[in-house]
C-alpha angles and dihedrals in degrees: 000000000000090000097046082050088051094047096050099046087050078062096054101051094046088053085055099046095049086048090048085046094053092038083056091050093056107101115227126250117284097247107218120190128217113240127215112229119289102209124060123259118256130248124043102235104133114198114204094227141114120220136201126218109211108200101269120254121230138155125267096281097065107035103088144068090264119102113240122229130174132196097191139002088271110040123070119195133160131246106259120242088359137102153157115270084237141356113312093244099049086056101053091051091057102048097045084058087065099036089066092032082055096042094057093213109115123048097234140006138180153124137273114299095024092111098238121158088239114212094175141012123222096220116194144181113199103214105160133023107142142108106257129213093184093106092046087252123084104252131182107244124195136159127172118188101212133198127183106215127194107225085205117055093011092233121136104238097191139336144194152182118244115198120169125162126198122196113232115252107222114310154280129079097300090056094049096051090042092056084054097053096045090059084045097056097047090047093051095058096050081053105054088047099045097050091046095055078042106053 
């Protein structure tokens, strides 16, 4: 009976250790960062003003480190072996923050807990931020819904919608993530001088 117990335990562990040896030999996810624009934004209009990014707000399917991609309207995956180098959201805060540091054109910006005397919020719903296969061709989706909020009064004082769309440019994972931030960084730009003429 000892021996059977033995013998059965030597099984087990060997199970475990082949398991532990595949699970070694899996290579980890290719980690991709989201950049903040690299031209300046247009226009010379400078607000005195300092803003405020909130974390942005998005459904469960963003809201996470994974890349979406979708092969239809209707049908969400993730990019295999890829992600974010932190939660969407998180990344989109961040580099809105420098993209107004960068532009010049507010006094001051930040985040939560920095101690700012805030004048507006940049409010934002992330709604898209996918590769898309609707068109056939992969395509980089992204759509921001905006609102510049007076910290003060609590009264919106405008809002808008910002869609912008980037072809793929061949395949694989680096493609994917470059067409993204292409649309980013456009997007970025529209933003920053939109909400200054706004605020």
């Amino acid at each position: 009976m000892a021996g059977k117990t033995f013998l059965k335990a030597g099984i087990l562990a060997a199970v475990a250790l082949s398991l532990s040896a595949c699970a070694s030999l899996t290579p980890p996810p290719q980690t991709f960062d989201l950049n903040p624009p690299t031209r300046a934004v247009a226009g010379t209009r400078v607000a005195n003003i300092q803003v405020l990014v909130p974390e942005p707000t998005t459904n469960s399917t963003l809201d996470s480190e994974r890349i979406v991609v979708m092969p239809s309207t209707q049908t969400v995956e993730y990019l295999g072996g890829s992600q974010w180098s932190d939660r969407l959201p998180r990344l989109v805060q961040l580099q809105l923050v420098q993209a107004f540091q960068n532009s010049g054109r507010v006094a001051a910006v930040g985040i939560p807990g920095q101690g700012l005397a805030i004048d507006y919020q940049v409010v934002i719903e992330i709604r898209h931020f996918e590769i898309s296969y609707a068109s056939g061709s992969p395509v980089a989706n992204i759509e921001l819904a905006v609102k510049a909020l007076n910290d003060k009064t609590g009264i919106v004082r405008a809002t808008r919608i910002f869609k912008v769309s980037e072809p793929v440019s061949g395949q694989g994972s680096g493609q994917f993530v470059a067409a993204l931030n292409s649309a980013f960084d456009r997007l970025s730009l529209e933003l920053v001088e939109w909400f200054v003429r706004a605020a």
